[in-house]
C-alpha positions as CSV (number, residue, x, y, z in Angstrom):
1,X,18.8,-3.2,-27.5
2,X,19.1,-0.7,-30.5
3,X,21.7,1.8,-28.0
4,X,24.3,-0.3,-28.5
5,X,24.6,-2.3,-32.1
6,X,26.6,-5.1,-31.0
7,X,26.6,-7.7,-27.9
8,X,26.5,-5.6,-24.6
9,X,26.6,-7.4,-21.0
10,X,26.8,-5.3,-17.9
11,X,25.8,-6.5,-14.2
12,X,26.3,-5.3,-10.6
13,X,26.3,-6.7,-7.1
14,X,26.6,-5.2,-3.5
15,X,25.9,-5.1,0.0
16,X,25.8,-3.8,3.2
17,X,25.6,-5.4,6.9
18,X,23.9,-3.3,10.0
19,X,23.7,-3.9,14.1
20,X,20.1,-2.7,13.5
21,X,18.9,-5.2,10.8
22,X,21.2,-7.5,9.1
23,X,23.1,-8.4,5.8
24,X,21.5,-6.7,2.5
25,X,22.2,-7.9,-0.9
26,X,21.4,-7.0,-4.3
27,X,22.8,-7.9,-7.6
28,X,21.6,-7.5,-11.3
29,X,22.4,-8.4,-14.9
30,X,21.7,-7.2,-18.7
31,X,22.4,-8.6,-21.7
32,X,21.5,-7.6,-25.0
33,X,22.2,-8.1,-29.1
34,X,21.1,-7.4,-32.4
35,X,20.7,-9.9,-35.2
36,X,19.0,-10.7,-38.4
37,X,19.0,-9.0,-41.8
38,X,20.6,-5.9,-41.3
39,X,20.6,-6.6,-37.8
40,X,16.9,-5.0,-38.1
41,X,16.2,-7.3,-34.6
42,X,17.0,-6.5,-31.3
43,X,16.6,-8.3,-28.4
44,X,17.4,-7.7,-24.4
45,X,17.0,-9.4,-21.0
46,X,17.8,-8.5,-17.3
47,X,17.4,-10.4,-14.1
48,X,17.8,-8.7,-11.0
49,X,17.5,-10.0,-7.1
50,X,17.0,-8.1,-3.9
51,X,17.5,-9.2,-0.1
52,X,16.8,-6.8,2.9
53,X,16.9,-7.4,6.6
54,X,15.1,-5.2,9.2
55,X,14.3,-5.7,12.6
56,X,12.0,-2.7,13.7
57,X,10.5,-2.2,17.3
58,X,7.7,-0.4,17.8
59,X,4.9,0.1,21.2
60,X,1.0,1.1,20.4
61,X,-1.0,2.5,23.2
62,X,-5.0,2.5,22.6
63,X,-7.4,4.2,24.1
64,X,-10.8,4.7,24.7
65,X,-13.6,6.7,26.2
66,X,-15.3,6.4,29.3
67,X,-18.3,7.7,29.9
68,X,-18.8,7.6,33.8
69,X,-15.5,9.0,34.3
70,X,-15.6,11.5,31.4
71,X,-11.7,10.2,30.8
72,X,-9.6,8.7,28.1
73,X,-8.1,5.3,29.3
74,X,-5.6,2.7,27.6
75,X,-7.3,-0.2,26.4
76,X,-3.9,-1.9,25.5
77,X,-0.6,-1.5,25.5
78,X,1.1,-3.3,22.4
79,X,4.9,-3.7,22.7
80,X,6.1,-5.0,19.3
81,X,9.6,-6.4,17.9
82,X,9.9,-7.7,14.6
83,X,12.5,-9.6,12.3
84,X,11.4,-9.0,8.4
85,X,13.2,-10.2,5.4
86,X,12.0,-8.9,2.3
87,X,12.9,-10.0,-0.8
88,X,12.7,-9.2,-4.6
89,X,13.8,-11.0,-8.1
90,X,12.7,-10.1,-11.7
91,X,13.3,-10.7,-15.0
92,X,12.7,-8.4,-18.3
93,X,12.7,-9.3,-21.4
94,X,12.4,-7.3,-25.2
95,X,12.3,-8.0,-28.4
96,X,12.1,-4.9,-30.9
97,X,12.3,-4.9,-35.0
98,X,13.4,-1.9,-36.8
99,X,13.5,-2.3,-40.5
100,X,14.1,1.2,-41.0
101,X,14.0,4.6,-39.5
102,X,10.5,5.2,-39.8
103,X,9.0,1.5,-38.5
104,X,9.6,0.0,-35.3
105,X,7.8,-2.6,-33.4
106,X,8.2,-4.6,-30.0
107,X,7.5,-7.1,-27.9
108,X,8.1,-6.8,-24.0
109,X,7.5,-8.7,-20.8
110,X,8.3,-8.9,-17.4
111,X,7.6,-11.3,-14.1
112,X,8.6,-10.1,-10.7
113,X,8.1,-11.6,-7.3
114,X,8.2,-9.8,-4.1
115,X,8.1,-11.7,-1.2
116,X,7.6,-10.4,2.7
117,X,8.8,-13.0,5.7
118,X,8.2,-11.9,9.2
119,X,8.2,-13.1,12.5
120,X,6.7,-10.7,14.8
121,X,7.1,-11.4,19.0
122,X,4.5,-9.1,20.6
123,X,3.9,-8.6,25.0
124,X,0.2,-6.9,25.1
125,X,-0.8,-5.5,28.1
126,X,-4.6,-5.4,28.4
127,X,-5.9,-3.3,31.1
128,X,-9.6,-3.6,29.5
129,X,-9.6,-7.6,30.5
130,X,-9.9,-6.2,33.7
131,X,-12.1,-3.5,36.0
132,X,-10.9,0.5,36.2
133,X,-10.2,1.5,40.1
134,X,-10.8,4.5,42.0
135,X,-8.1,7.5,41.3
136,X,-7.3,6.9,38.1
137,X,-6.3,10.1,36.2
138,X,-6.0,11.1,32.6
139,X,-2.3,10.0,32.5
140,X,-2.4,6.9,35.4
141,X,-4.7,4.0,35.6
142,X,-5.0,0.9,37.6
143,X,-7.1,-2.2,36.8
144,X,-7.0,-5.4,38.7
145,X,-8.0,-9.0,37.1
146,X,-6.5,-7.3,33.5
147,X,-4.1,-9.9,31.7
148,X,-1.2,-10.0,29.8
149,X,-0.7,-11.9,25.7
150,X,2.5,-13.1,24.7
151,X,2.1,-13.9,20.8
152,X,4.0,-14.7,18.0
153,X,3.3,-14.0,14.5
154,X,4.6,-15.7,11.0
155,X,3.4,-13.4,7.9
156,X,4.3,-14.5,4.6
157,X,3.2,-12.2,2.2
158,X,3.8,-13.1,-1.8
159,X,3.2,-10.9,-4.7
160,X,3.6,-12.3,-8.2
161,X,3.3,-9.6,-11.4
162,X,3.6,-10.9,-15.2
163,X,3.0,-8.3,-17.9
164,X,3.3,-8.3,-21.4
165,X,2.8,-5.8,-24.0
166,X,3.0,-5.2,-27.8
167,X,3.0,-2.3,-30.2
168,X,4.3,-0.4,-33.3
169,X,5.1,3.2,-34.1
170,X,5.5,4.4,-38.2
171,X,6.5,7.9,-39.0
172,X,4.8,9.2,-42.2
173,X,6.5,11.2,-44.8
174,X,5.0,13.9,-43.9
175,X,6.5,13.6,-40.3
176,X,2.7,12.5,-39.0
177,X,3.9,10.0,-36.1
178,X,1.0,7.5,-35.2
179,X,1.8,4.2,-32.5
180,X,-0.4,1.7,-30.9
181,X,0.2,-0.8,-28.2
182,X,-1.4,-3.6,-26.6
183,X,-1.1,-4.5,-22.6
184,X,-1.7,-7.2,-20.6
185,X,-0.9,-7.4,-16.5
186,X,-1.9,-10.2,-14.4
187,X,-0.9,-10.1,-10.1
188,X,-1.5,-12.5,-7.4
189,X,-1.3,-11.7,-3.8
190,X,-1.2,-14.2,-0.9
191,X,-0.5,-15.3,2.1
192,X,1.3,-18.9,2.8
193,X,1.2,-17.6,6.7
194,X,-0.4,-14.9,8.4
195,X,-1.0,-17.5,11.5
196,X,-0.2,-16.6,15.0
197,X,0.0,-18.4,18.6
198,X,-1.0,-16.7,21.5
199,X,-0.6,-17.4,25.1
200,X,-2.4,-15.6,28.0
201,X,-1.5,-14.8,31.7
202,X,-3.9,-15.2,34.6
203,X,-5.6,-12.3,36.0
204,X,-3.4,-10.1,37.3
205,X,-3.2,-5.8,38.6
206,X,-1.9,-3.4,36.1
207,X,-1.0,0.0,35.9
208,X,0.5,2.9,33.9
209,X,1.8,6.1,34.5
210,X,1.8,8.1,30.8
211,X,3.2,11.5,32.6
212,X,6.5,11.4,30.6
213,X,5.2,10.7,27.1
214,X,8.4,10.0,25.8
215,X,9.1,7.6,28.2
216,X,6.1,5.9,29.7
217,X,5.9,3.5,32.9
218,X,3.9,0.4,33.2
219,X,3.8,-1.7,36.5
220,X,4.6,-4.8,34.9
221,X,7.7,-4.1,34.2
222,X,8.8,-3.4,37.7
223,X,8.7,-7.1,38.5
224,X,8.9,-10.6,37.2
225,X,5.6,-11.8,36.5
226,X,5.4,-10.9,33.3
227,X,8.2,-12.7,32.2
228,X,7.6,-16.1,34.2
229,X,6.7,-18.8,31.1
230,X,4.7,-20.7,34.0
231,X,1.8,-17.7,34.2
232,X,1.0,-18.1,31.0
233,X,-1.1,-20.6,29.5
234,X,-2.6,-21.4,25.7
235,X,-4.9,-19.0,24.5
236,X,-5.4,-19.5,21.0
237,X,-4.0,-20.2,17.5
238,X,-5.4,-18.3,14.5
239,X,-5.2,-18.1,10.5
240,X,-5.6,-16.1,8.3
241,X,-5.4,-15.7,4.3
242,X,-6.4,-13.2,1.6
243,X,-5.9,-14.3,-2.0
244,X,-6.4,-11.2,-4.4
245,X,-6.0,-11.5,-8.0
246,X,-6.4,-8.6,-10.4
247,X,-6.2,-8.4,-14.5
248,X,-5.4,-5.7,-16.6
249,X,-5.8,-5.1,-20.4
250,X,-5.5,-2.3,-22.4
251,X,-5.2,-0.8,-25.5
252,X,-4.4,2.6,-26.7
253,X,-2.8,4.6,-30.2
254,X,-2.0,8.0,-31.1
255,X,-1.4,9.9,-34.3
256,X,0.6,12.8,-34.2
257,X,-0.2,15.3,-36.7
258,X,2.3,18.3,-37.7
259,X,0.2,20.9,-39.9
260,X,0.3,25.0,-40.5
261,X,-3.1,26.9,-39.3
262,X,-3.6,30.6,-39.9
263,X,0.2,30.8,-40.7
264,X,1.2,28.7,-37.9
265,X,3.0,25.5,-37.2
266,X,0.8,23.5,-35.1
267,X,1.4,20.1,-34.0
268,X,-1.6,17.8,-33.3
269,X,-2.2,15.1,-31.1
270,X,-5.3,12.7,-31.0
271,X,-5.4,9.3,-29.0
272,X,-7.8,7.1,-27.8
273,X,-7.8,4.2,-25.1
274,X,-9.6,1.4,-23.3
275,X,-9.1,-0.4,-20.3
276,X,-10.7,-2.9,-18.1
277,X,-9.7,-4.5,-15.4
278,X,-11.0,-7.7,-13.0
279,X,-10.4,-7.5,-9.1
280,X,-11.6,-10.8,-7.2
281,X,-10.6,-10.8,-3.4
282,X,-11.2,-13.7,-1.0
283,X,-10.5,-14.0,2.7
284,X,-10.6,-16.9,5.7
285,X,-10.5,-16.5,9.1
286,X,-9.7,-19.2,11.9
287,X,-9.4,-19.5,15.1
288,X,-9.2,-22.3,17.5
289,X,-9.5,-22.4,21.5
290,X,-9.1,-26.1,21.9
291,X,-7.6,-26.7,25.3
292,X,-6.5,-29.9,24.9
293,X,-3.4,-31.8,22.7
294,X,-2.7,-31.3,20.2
295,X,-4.2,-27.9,19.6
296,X,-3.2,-26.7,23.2
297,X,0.8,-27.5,22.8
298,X,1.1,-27.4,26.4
299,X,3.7,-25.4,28.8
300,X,4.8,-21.6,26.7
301,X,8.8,-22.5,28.4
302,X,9.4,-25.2,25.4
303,X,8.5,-23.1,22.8
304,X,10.7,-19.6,23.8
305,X,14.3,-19.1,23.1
306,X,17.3,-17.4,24.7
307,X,16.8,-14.9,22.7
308,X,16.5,-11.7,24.2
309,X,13.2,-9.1,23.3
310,X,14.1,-5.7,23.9
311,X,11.4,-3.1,22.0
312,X,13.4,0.9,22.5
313,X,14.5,0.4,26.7
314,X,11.4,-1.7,27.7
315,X,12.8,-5.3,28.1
316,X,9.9,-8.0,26.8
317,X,11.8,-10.8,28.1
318,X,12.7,-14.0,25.4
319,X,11.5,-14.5,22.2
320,X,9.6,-17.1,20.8
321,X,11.7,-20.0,19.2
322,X,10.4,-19.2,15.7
323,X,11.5,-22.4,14.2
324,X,9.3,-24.3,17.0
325,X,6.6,-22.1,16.8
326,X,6.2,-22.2,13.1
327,X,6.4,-26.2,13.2
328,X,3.7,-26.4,15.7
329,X,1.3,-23.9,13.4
330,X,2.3,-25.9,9.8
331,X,1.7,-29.2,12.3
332,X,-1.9,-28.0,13.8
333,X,-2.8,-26.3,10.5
334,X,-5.4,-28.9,8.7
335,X,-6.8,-29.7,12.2
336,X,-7.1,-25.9,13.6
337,X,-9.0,-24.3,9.8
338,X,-12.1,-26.6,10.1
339,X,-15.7,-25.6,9.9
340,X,-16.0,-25.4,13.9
341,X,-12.7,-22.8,13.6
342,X,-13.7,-20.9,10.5
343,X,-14.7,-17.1,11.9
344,X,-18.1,-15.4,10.8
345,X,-18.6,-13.7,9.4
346,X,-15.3,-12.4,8.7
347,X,-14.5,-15.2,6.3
348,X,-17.4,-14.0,3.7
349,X,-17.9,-10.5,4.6
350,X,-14.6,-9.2,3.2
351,X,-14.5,-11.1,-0.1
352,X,-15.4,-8.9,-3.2
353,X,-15.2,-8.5,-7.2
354,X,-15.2,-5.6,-8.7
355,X,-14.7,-4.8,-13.0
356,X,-14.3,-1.6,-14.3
357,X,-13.9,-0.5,-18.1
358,X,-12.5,3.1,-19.0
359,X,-13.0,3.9,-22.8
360,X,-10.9,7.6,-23.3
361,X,-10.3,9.8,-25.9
362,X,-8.2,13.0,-26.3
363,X,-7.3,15.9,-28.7
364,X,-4.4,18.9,-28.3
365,X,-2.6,21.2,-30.3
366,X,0.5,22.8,-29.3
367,X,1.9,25.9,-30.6
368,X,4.4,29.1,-30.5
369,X,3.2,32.4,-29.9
370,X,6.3,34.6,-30.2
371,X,7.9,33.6,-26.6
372,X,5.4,31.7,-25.8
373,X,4.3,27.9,-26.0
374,X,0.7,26.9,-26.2
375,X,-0.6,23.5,-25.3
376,X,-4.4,23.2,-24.7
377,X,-6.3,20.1,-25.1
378,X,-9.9,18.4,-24.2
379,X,-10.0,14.7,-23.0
380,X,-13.3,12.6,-22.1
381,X,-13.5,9.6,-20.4
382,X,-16.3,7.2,-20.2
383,X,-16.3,5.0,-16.9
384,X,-18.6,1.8,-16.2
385,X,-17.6,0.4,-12.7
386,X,-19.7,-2.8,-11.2
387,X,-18.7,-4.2,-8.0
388,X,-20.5,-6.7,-5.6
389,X,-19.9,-8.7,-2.1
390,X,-21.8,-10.7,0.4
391,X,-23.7,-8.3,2.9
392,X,-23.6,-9.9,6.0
393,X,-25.5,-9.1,9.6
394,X,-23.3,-8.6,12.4
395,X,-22.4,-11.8,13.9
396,X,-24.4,-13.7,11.0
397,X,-23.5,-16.3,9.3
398,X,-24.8,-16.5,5.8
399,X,-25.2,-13.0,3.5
400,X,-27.1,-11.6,0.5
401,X,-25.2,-11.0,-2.2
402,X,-25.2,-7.1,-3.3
403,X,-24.1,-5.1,-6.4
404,X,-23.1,-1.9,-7.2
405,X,-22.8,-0.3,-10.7
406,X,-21.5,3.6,-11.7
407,X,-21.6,4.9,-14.9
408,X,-20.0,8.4,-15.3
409,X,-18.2,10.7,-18.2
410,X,-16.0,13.4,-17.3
411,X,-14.0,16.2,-19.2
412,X,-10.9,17.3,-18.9
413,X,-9.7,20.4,-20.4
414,X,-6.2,21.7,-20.3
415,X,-4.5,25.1,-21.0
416,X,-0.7,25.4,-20.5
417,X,1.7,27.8,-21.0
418,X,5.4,28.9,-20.9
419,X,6.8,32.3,-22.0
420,X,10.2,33.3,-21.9
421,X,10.8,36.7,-20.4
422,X,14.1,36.3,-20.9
423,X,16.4,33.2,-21.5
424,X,17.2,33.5,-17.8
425,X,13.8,34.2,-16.5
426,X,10.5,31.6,-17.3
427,X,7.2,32.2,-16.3
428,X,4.3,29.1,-16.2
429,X,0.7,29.1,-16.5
430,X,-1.4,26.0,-16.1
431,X,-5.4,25.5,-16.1
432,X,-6.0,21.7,-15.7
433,X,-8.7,19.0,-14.4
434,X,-8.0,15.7,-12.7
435,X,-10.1,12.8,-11.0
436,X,-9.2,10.6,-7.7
437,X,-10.9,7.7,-7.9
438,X,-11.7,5.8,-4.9
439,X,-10.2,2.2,-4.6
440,X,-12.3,-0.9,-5.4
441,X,-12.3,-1.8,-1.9
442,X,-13.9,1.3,-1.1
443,X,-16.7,1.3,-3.0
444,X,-18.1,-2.5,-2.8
445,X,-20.1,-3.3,0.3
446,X,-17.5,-5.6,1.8
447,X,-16.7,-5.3,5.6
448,X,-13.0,-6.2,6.4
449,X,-12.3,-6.5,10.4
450,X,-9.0,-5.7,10.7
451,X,-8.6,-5.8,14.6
452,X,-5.6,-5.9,17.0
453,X,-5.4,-6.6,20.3
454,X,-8.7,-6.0,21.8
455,X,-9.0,-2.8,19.6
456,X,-11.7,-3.9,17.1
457,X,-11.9,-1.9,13.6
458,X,-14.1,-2.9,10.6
459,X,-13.2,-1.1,7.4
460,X,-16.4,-0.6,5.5
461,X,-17.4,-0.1,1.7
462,X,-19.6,2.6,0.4
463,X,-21.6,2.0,-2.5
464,X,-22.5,5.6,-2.7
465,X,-18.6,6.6,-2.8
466,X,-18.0,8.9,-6.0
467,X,-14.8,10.3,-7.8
468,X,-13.4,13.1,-6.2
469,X,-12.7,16.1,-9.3
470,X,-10.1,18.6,-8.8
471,X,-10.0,22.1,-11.1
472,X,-6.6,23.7,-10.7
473,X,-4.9,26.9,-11.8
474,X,-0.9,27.0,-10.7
475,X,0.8,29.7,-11.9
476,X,4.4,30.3,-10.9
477,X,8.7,32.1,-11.9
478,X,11.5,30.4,-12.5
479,X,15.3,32.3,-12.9
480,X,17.6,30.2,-13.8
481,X,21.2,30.8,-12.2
482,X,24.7,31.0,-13.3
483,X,26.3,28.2,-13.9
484,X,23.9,25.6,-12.1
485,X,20.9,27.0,-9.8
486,X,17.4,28.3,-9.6
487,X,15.0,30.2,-7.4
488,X,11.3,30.3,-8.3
489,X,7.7,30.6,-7.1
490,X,5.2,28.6,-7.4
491,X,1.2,29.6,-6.5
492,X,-1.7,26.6,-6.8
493,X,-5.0,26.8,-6.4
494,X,-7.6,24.0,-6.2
495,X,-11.2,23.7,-6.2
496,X,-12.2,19.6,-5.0
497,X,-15.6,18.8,-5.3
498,X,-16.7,15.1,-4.0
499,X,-13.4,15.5,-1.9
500,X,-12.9,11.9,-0.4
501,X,-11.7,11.2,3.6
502,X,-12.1,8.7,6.2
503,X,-14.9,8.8,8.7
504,X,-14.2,6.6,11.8
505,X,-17.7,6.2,13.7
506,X,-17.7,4.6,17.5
507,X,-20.4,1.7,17.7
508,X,-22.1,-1.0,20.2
509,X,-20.1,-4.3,19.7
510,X,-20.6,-7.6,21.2
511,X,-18.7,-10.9,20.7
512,X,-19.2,-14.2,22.7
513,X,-15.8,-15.2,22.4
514,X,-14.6,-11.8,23.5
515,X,-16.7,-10.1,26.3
516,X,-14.5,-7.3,27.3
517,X,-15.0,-5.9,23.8
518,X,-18.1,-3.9,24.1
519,X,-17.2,-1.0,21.2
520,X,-15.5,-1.2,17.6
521,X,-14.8,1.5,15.4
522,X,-16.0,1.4,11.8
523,X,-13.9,3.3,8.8
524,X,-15.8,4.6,5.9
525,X,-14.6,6.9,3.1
526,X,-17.2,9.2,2.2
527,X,-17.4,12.2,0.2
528,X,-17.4,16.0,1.3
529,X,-19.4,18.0,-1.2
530,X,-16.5,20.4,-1.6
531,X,-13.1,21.9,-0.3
532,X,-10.3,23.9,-1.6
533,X,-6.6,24.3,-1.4
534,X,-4.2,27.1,-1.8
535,X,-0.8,27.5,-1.2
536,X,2.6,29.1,-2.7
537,X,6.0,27.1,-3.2
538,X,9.2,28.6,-2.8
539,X,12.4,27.0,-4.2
540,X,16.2,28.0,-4.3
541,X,18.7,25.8,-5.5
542,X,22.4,27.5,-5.6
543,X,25.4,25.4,-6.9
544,X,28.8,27.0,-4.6
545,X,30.9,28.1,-7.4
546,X,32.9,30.1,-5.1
547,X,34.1,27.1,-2.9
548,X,37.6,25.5,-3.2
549,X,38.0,22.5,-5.2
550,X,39.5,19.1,-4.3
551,X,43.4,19.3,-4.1
């Protein structure tokens, strides 16, 4: 608000319209003013708001092993076409007192609200309903008594973030510079829909032919079964929520210190900080197979449209009417996410806490040594993690609730430097350490099943997860062009310890409700004890000097 002493108001709006998506819109306003004694007070607010329309297509083929053959065959294939609108609105506000020019304080806060709508109309092939025939190759199958899903999905997806932060800066007499702040950050995820409707066809024959892979053929396409409402009938409705709510607070302060050592001007720099922060996740699952009214809403033709469903040049038939569809789930809700519908263990497995307090301090002194600038610095960090979830047996029903604690302190040390061959030519030097820690969903022993289609995937947490470190040296030229350019070299070099990937293990599954599903595949991160990484950048950035200007 202090950039401009006086009352300052500026805003903008626009949009755009596409064949592909839709209208965009955006728009956003500031206003700000000083007041008070002196006008010593500042204060500032801006709102802004965000619309975008997309309509993406996109087809998943999966496959899997089979062991008498010793081939890869499609489990699925999964035509999808979406409609998405996403939208965005915030506000900002600050307050900020400067009495004079060596004391400053603020206030500050913020609450945005993004918010994902989407109806997604999917046609799933599934070739694993059915049995493999003879002569099937690595690139063409046949199955008879497979089936095919038509399916439509409403996700809402809501994400609410308030923060709110104070602080203070003074500059000493002596030019010492010290500032502290205060934080606070609360967001809320969830979903008013994630619920689908699903309808399946009878048995039927299906093929594929995979030999052009940019243009795949599938034998249901060739006629009209597919796309005949009256071979369908209801399958299944399901729901499906995840509320996560996390908390933030944090303090940290500085003091920087300007001093002469051995002759020198040195400027010091010491700061310390502490954070914590409260995850708490919570999922439900349901799904309902009732065959009769008003859980079975009868004959699929009612509920499509005219709508075309086109997904690249495969044609899917008519869409869904999504107004009807979504009345029917909001209808059959309360009746369809009873105790007989709730899934397990899926509804307890995947919820988790997890708390985590950082305490940090740090130290650095930067300096001039002829052409070159010094900065080196030590910090430490303290870490207390404790996590815990419901560990559940496969297909169980009730779980034991189990915790998971880490305590660690790690050092950082830092050397960097710059030297000036010339005023033209700049040479960098940098030895550093940095941490990855793993996300808290990683570590707790939750299991999230995330599966689609008939493809069944558990994400799993590994209480024995650690941090991965990084040491790095980077080293590199820069020369600086004439009137606007620059060509430099950059080299790196990176020694991980604890490096962190995803493992994807092939198990044994079995569900009663599903009995075609006989394997799932489990994702872990896990740890490599170490690994390194080299390479050299290369950069050249040349403004045209030469060319013509603009008559």
């Amino acid at each position: 608000p202090f950039d401009k002493r006086r009352l300052a108001a500026s805003g903008y709006a626009g949009g755009s319209y596409n064949d592909y998506g839709g209208s965009d819109t955006r728009a956003g306003a500031t206003i700000s003013n000083v007041f008070g004694p002196d006008q010593t007070f500042g204060a500032l607010v801006s709102l802004s708001y965000s619309e975008t329309n997309r309509r993406p297509d996109n087809v998943e083929n999966a496959w899997n092993y089979n062991a008498t053959t010793n081939r890869y065959y499609l489990d699925e294939t999964l035509f999808k076409d979406y409609e998405t609108q996403r939208t965005r609105h915030a506000i900002t506000g600050a307050l900020e007192w400067r009495p004079n020019d060596s004391t400053r304080a603020w206030l500050k806060g913020s609450f945005a609200e993004f918010n994902d709508n989407e109806y997604r109309d999917t046609l799933r092939f599934t070739y694993s309903d059915g049995t493999l025939q003879a002569g099937s190759t690595d690139r063409t199958a046949t199955f008879t008594g497979a089936r095919i899903y038509k399916a439509l999905r409403h996700r809402e997806q809501d994400n609410k973030i308030t923060t709110l932060n104070g602080g203070g800066e003074y500059t000493f007499a002596n030019g010492a510079i010290w500032d502290a702040t205060l934080a606070w950050a609360r967001s809320e995820q969830t979903y008013p829909h994630r619920d689908e409707l699903v309808y399946r066809s009878g048995s039927v024959t299906l093929s594929y032919d995979t030999t052009d892979h940019y243009a795949p053929t599938y034998s249901p396409f060739s006629s009209t079964y597919y796309s005949t409402p009256t071979n369908y009938s209801f399958r299944e409705n399901t729901y499906r929520s995840n509320d996560t709510e996390q908390e933030d607070v944090s303090f940290r302060t500085n003091l920087e210190l300007p001093t002469v050592i051995g002759g020198r001007d040195v400027t010091l720099k010491f700061g310390a900080k502490y954070a914590t922060r409260d995850v708490y996740a919570d999922e439900e699952r349901y799904r309902d197979r009732t065959t009769t009214a008003p859980v079975n809403p009868g004959l699929l033709a009612p509920l499509l449209s005219s709508r075309p469903s086109r997904n690249y040049d495969y044609d899917l038939g008519v869409k869904f009417d999504h107004d009807l569809v979504s009345a029917y789930l909001d209808g059959i809700r309360a009746t369809s996410t009873n105790a007989a519908a709730r899934r397990l263990p899926q509804s307890i497995s995947a919820d988790y806490t997890a708390n985590e307090d950082i305490l940090a301090g740090y130290g650095q002194a930067k300096f001039d040594i002829g052409a070159t600038n010094v900065l080196i610095g030590l910090r430490v960090e303290q870490t207390n993690f404790d996590g815990s979830a419901l560990v559940v047996p496969r297909n169980g029903t009730a779980g034991v609730l189990t915790s998971v604690s880490k305590d660690r302190t790690d050092v950082f040390p830092n050397l960097t430097l710059r030297h000036s061959f010339s005023d033209a030519l700049i040479g960098r030097f940098a030895l550093t350490r940095a941490i990855s820690r793993p996300e808290y969903s990683e570590i707790v022993p939750r299991v999230l099943e995330t599966t689609e289609g008939n493809t069944v995937t558990f994400a799993r947490g590994n209480p024995n997860l650690e941090a991965a470190l990084s040491n790095n040296i980077d080293a590199g030229l820069e020369y600086y062009l004439r009137p606007l350019g620059v060509i430099s070299v950059n080299a790196f070099y990176k020694d991980l310890s604890d490096y962190r990937f995803t493992l994807n293990t092939a198990t044994p599954y079995t569900d009663p409700a599903a009995p075609a599903l006989t394997t799932a595949v489990y994702t872990e991160a896990v740890n490599a004890p170490e690994g390194h990484l080299a390479g050299v950048e290369f950069n050249w950035q040349q403004t045209f000097d030469f060319l013509p200007g603009w008559a």
